[in-house]
ZAKOLLO-637442 format. One record per residue (C-alpha): x, y, z. Coordinates in steps of 0.1 Angstrom, whole numbers, padded with zeros to 4 digits, always signed. Layout:
XYZ...
//
This chain:
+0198-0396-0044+0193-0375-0074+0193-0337-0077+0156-0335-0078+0152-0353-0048+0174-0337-0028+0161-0303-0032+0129-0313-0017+0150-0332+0012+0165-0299+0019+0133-0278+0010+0115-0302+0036+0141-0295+0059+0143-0259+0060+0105-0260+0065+0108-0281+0095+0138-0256+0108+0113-0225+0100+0082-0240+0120+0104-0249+0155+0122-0211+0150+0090-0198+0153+0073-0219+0171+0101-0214+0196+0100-0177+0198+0057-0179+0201+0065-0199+0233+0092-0169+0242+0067-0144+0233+0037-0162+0255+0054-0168+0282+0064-0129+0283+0028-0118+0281+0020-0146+0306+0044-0135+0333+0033-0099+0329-0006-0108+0332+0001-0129+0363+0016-0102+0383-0014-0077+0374-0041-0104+0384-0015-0105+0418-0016-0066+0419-0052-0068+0419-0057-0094+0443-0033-0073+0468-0050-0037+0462-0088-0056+0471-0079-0074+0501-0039-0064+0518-0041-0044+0547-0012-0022+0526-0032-0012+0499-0037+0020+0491-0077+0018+0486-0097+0027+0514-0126+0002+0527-0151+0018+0506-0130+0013+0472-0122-0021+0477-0155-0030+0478-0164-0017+0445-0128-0025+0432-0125-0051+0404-0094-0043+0381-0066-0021+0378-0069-0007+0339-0040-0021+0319-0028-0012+0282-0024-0044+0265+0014-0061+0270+0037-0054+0242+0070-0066+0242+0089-0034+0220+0081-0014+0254+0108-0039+0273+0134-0021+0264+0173-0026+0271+0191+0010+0277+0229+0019+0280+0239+0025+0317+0258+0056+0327+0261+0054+0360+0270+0082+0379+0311+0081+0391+0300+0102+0426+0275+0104+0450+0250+0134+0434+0221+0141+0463+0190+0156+0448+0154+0171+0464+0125+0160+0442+0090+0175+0450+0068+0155+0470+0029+0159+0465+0024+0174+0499+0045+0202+0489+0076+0191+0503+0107+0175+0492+0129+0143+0497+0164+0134+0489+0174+0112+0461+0207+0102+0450+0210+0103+0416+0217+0064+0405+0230+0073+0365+0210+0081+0335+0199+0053+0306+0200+0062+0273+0181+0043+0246+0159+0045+0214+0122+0042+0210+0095+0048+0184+0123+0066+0161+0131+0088+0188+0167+0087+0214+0161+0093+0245+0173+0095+0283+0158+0091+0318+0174+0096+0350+0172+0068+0374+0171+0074+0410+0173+0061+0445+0161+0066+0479+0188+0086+0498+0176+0084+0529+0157+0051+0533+0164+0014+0538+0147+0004+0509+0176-0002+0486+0162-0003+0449+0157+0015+0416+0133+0038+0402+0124+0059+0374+0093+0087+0380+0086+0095+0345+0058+0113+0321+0051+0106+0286+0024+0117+0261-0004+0100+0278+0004+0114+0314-0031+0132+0319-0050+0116+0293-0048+0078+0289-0023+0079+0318-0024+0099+0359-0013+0131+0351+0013+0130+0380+0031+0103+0359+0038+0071+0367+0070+0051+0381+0092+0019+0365+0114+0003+0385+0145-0008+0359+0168-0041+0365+0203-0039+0361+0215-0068+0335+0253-0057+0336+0275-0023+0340+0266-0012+0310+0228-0022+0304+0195-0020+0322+0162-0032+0315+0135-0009+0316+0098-0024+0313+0073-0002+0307+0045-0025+0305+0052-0028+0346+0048+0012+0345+0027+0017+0374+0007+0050+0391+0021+0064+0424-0004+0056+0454-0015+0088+0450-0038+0080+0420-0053+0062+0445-0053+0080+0476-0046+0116+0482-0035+0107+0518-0003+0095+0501+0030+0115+0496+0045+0105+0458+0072+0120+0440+0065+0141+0416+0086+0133+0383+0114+0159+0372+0104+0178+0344+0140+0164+0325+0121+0129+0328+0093+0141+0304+0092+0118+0273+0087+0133+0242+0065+0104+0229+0036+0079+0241+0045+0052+0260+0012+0032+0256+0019+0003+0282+0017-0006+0317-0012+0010+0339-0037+0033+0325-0055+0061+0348-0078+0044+0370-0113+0041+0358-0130+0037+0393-0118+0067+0406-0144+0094+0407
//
C-alpha cells in the first residue's frame, strides 16, 4: 500500500470512528430526554385521574399538562457528598405555620453556570418514609417558577457523590392545593442563579 493510499485508509477510518462516537452519545443523549419525558406524561396521567392527587375534582377536569421547561442535560448534575458525621435534628417551617423535624442528611457541593454552590439535603425525622430531599429556591422561584420553591429528590451514586436532577425539580402540593402542608425551603438553600428546568408554575391555576 503506498503512502497516499493509506492516508485515506486511515482518514476513512477516523471518519467512520467520529460518526459511531457521536452517534453513540445522540442515542445517550435521547434516551435521557426520553426517560425524563416519560415520567412527566406518567405525572400527568397520575395528577388527572389518582385518587392521591393533589387536584381537586373540579381541576382535573380542566387539567391537561403540568408546565415543563424543556429537558437539558447540564442541569443533571453530580455534586460532592459531605455527609453529616452525627445525627443534626432541625425544625423547618411548614406552610400552615408550623414546623416539622428534619435530620440534616449532609450538604452537596458543586458548580453550575460559573458559579460554586451548596445545598443542604434533608430527611424526614420523624416518618417512615425513608428518602432524600432537597427544598430549594432559585432565580425563577416567583416568576417562571412557585414562589414557595420547589423540591429535587437527589440519588446517592457513592460516599462521596450524589446526583442531583433538576429537570425532575418539582412544586410542593401546595402549588396545587392550599389544603396541603409543604415545607417551606431554608433561606441557606436559596440559589444565587436560575435553574431553568424541571416544573414551571402551573398555568391552570387561577
Amino acid at each position: 500500500m503506498n503512502k497516499k493510499a493509506f492516508f485515506l485508509v486511515a482518514a476513512l477510518g477516523l471518519i467512520v470512528i467520529s460518526f459511531y462516537t457521536i452517534r453513540g452519545t445522540s442515542k445517550k443523549t435521547d434516551g435521557y430526554i426520553e426517560e425524563i419525558e416519560a415520567l412527566r406524561i406518567e405525572k400527568n396521567n397520575e395528577f388527572r385521574t389518582s385518587n392521591d392527587s393533589p387536584l381537586t375534582d373540579e381541576q382535573k377536569e380542566g387539567f391537561k399538562n403540568l408546565s415543563y421547561f424543556p429537558v437539558v442535560e447540564k442541569y443533571n448534575i453530580r455534586a460532592d457528598l459531605h455527609k453529616n458525621d452525627r445525627e443534626q435534628i432541625v425544625k423547618i417551617s411548614i406552610t400552615d405555620g408550623t414546623q416539622r423535624e428534619y435530620i440534616v442528611f449532609g450538604n452537596a457541593h458543586f458548580h453550575l453556570n460559573g458559579k460554586e454552590l451548596d445545598l443542604t439535603i434533608y430527611k424526614p425525622a420523624k416518618s417512615d418514609e425513608d428518602y432524600l430531599f432537597i427544598p430549594f429556591y432559585d432565580k425563577t422561584s416567583a416568576d417562571l417558577t412557585y414562589g414557595g420553591g420547589r423540591y429535587v429528590e437527589p440519588e446517592i451514586i457513592d460516599g462521596g457523590t450524589i446526583r442531583i436532577d433538576f429537570n425532575t425539580a418539582y412544586n410542593p402540593y401546595c402549588a396545587y392545593n392550599p389544603t396541603y402542608r409543604c415545607p417551606i425551603p431554608p433561606q441557606d438553600n436559596k440559589l444565587i442563579i436560575s435553574i431553568p428546568a424541571g416544573e414551571k408554575i402551573p398555568d391552570f391555576i387561577h
